[in-house]
C-alpha positions as CSV (number, residue, x, y, z in Angstrom):
1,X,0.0,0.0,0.0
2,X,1.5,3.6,-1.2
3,X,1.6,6.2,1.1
4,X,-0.8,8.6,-0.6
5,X,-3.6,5.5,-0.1
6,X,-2.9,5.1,3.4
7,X,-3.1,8.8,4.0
8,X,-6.2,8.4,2.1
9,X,-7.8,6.2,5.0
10,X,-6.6,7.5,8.0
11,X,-8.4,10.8,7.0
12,X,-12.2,8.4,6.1
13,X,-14.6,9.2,8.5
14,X,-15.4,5.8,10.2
15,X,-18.5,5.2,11.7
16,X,-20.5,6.0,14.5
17,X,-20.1,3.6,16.9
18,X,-23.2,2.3,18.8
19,X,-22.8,-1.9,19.7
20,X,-25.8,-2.9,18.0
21,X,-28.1,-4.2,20.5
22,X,-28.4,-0.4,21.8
23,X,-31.2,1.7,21.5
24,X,-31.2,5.7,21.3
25,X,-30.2,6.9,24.6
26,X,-33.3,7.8,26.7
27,X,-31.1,11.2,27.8
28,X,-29.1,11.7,24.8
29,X,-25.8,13.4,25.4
30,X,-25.4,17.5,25.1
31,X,-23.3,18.6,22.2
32,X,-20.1,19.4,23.3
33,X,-18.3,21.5,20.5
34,X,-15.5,23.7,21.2
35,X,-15.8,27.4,19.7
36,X,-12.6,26.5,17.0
37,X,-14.8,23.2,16.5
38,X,-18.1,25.2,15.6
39,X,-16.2,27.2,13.6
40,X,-14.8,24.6,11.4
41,X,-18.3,23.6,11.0
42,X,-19.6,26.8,9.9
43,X,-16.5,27.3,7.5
44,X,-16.8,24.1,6.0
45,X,-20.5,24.3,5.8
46,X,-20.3,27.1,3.3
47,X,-18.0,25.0,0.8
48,X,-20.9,22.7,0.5
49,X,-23.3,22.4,-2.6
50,X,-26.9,22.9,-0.4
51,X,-28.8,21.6,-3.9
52,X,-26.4,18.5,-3.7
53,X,-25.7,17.4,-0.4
54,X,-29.3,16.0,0.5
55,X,-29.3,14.0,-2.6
56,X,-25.5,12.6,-0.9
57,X,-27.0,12.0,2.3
58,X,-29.7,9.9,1.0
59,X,-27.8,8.3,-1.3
60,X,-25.1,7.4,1.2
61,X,-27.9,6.6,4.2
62,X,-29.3,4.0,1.8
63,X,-25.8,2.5,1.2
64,X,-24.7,1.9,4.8
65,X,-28.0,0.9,5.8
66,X,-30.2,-0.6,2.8
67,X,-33.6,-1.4,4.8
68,X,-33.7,2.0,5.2
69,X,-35.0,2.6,1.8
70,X,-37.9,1.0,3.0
71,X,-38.9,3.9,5.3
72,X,-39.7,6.5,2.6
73,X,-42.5,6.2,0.3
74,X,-41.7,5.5,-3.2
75,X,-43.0,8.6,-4.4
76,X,-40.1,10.2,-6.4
77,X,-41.1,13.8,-4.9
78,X,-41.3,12.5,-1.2
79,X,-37.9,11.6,-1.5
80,X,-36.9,14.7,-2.8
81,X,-38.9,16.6,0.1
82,X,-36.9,14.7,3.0
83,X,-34.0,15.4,0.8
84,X,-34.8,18.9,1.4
85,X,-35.2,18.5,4.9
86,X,-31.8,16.9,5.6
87,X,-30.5,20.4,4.0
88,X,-32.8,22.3,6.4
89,X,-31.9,20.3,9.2
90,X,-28.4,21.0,8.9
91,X,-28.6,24.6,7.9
92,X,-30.7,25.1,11.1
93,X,-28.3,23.0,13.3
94,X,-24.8,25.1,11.6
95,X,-27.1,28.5,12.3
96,X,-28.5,27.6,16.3
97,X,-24.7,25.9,17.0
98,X,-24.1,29.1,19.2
99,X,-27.7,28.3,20.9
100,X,-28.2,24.7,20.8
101,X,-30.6,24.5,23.8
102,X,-33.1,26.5,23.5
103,X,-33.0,27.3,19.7
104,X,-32.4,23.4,18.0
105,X,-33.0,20.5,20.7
106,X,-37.0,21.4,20.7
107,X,-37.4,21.2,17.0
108,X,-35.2,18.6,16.7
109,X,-37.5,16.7,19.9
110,X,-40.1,17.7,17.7
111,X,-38.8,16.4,14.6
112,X,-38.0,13.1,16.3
113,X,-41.3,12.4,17.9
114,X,-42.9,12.8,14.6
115,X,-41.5,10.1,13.6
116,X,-42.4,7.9,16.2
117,X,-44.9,5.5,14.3
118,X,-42.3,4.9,11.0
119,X,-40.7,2.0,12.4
120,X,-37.5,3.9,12.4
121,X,-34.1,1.7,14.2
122,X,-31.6,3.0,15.9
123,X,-29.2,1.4,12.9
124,X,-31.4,4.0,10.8
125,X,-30.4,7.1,12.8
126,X,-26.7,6.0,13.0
127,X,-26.8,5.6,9.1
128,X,-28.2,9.1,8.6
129,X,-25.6,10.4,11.1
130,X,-22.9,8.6,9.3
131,X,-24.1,9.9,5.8
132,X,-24.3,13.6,7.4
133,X,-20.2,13.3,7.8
134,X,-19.4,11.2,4.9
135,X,-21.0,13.7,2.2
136,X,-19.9,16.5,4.0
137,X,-16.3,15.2,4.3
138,X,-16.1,15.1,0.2
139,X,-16.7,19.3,0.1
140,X,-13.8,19.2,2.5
141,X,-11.0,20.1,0.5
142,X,-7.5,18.6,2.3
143,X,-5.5,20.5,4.3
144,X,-3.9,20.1,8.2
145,X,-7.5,21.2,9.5
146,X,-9.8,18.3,7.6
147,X,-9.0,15.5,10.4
148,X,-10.4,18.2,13.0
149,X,-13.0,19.3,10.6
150,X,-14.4,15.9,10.7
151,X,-13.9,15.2,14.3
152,X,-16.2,18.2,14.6
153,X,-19.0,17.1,11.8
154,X,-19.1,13.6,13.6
155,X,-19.8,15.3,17.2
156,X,-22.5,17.2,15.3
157,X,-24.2,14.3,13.4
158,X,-23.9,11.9,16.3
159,X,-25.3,15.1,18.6
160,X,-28.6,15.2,15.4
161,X,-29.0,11.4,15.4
162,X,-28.7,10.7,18.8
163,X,-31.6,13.3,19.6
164,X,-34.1,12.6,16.7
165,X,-33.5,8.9,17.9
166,X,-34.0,9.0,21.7
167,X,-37.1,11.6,20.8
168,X,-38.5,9.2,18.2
169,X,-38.1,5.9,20.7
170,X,-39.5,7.8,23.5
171,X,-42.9,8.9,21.7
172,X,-43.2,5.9,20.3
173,X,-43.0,4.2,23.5
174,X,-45.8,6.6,24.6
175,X,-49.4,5.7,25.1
176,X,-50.8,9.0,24.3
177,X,-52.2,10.0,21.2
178,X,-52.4,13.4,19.6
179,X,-55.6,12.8,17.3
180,X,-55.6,16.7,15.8
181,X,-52.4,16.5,14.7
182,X,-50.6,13.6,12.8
183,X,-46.9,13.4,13.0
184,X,-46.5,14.4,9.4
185,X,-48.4,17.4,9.6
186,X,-46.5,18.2,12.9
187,X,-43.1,17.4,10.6
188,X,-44.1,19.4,7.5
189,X,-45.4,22.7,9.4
190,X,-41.7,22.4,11.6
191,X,-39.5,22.3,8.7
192,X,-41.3,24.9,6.6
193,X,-40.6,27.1,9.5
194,X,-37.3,26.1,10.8
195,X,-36.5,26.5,15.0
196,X,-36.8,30.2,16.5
197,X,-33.8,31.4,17.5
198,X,-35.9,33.8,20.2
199,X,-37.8,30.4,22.0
């Protein structure tokens, strides 16, 4: 194996590691990005193509995890929608990194528990997290800041995954019922509107 190969590898994001027989943390953990580390983000957010990268992450999702496919309707357009929202998800996430509590964790609780009744694994979250780094790792151009660049987009992803998970396990262990509102409507009127940075 060359040099330029092995280089090649050490700098791969690997994946997020969860031992399978896990389920989403009932707490999950607080995001714990240093201010050179959301900066990296932010930085490295701009390089990337925001009319390719959701395309990516689905693409990639369905790769490390093929069932997944499975959970989104076949319906050309719906795809394209939630690729949409993996855009919007991350665009809200990079904007509220400098107030993660009170401006991103309840939309993204939100987001999670509307998704409650899709059937939706912990293997499925990871995968999404996993495709967030991996597609944004290719807009990454080399450099002596891309192994900490990526250390900082897997803290992020894991910090996304781990709270639509836990969110979407806990409401769907819950026995109450919201009849007025269905989780898709609940999901389609959040991301339209995106988290308030004033909650």
């Amino acid at each position: 194996m060359n040099s330029a190969s092995s280089s090649k590898n050490q700098l791969a994001p690997k994946p997020l590691r969860r031992c399978r027989s896990a389920s989403p943390a009932p707490l999950p953990r607080t995001l714990l990005l240093s201010p050179e580390q959301q900066n990296l983000i932010r930085k490295s957010w701009q390089k990337v193509s925001k009319s390719n990268i959701g395309k990516t992450i689905y693409q990639r999702m369905i790769s490390k995890c093929p069932d997944s496919k499975n959970l989104f309707v076949v319906d050309y357009s719906a795809i394209q929608r939630h690729e949409k929202y993996f855009v919007d998800v991350i665009q809200s996430t990079v904007d509220n990194l400098d107030n993660m509590e009170r401006g991103l964790e309840p939309w993204l609780e939100t987001i999670g528990q509307g998704h409650a009744g899709f059937a939706i694994k912990a293997k499925h979250w990871d995968a999404f997290g996993e495709a967030i780094v991996s597609s944004i790792s290719d807009w990454i151009g080399p450099g002596k800041l891309h192994r900490e660049t990526v250390r900082a987009w897997m803290i992020l992803s894991s910090y996304i995954s781990d709270r639509l998970g836990a969110a979407s396990h806990r409401s769907g262990n819950s026995d109450s019922v919201n009849v007025m509102c269905t989780p898709r409507i609940q999901l389609l009127t959040l991301v339209t509107t995106g988290p308030t940075a004033n909650s």
